[in-house]
C-alpha positions in Angstrom: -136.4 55.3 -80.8 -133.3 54.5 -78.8 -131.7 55.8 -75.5 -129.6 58.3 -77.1 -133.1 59.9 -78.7 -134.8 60.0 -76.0 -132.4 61.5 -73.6 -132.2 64.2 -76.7 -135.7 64.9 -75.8 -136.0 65.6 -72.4 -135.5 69.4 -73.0 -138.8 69.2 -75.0 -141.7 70.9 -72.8 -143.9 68.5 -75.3 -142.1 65.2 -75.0 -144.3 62.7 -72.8 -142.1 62.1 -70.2 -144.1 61.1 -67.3 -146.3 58.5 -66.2 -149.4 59.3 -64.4 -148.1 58.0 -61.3 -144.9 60.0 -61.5 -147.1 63.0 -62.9 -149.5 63.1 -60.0 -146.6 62.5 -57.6 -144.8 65.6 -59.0 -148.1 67.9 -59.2 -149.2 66.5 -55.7 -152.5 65.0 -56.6 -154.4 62.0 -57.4 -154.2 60.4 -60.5 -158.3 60.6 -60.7 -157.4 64.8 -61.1 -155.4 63.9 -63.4 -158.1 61.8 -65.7 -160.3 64.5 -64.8 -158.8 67.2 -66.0 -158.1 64.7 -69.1 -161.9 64.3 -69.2 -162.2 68.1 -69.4 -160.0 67.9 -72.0 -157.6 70.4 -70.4 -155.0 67.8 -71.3 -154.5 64.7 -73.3 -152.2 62.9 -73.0 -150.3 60.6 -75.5 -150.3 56.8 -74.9 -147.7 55.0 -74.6 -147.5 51.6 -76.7 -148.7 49.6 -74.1 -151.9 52.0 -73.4 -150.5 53.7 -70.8 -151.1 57.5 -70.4 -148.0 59.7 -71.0 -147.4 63.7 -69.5 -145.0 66.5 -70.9 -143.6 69.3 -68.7 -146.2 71.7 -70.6 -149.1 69.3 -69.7 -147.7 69.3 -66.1 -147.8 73.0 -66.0 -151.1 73.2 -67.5 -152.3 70.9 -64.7 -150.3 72.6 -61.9 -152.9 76.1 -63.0 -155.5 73.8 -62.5 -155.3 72.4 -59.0 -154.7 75.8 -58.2 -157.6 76.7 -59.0 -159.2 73.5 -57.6 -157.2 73.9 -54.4 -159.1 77.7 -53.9 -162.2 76.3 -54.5 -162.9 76.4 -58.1 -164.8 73.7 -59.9 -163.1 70.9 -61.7 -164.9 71.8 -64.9 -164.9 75.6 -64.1 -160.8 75.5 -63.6 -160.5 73.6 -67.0 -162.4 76.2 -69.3 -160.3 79.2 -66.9 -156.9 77.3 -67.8 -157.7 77.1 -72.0 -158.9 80.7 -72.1 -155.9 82.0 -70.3 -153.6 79.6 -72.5 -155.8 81.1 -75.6 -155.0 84.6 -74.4 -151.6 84.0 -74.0 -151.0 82.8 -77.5 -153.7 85.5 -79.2 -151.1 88.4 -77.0 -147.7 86.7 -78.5 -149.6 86.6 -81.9 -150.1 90.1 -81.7 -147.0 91.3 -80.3 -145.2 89.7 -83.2 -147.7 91.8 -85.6 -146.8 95.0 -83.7 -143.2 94.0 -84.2 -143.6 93.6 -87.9 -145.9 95.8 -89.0 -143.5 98.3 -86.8 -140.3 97.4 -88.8 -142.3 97.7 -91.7 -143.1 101.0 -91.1 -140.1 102.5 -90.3 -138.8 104.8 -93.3 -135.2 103.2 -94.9 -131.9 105.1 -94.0 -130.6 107.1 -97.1 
């Protein structure tokens, strides 16, 4: 991959761009959260070719929920398993709005 491509990426929400260093700096934490939540498997994050573990902006976000929840009290493990069932909800309420919208238009008696 070469500059140009990469800089191409940096719009992607799932493009690795961060460290773990520069991750935990931006989220305010310790890298240890950060392998925690990892070990929660709230996140995983890719590796880069050297072994060394790589963030997206979507990952960040997903982490940021977390030591939200962390922060008010909430159990690493607990905060994890609240984070993927909200994510899951999330995606089950677009997955059914888009139904509603098709099955909607489908519905809808053609113009003479």
């Amino acid at each position: 991959m070469t500059a140009d491509d990469s800089f191409g990426r940096l719009d992607d929400d799932d493009y690795p761009a961060y460290t773990m260093g520069r991750a935990a700096d931006i989220l305010g934490t310790t890298q240890g959260f950060l392998r925690a939540i990892g070990e929660h498997r709230l996140i995983t994050p890719l590796r880069s070719a050297g072994g060394h573990r790589r963030h997206s902006r979507y990952q960040l976000r997903i982490a940021a929920r977390a030591r939200e929840l962390v922060d008010n009290g909430t159990p690493v493990e607990a905060a994890c398993r609240i984070v993927i069932l909200e994510d899951q909800l999330e995606e089950a309420q677009r997955i059914n709005a888009a139904y509603r919208r098709t099955a909607g238009a489908s519905s809808v008696p053609a113009a003479c």
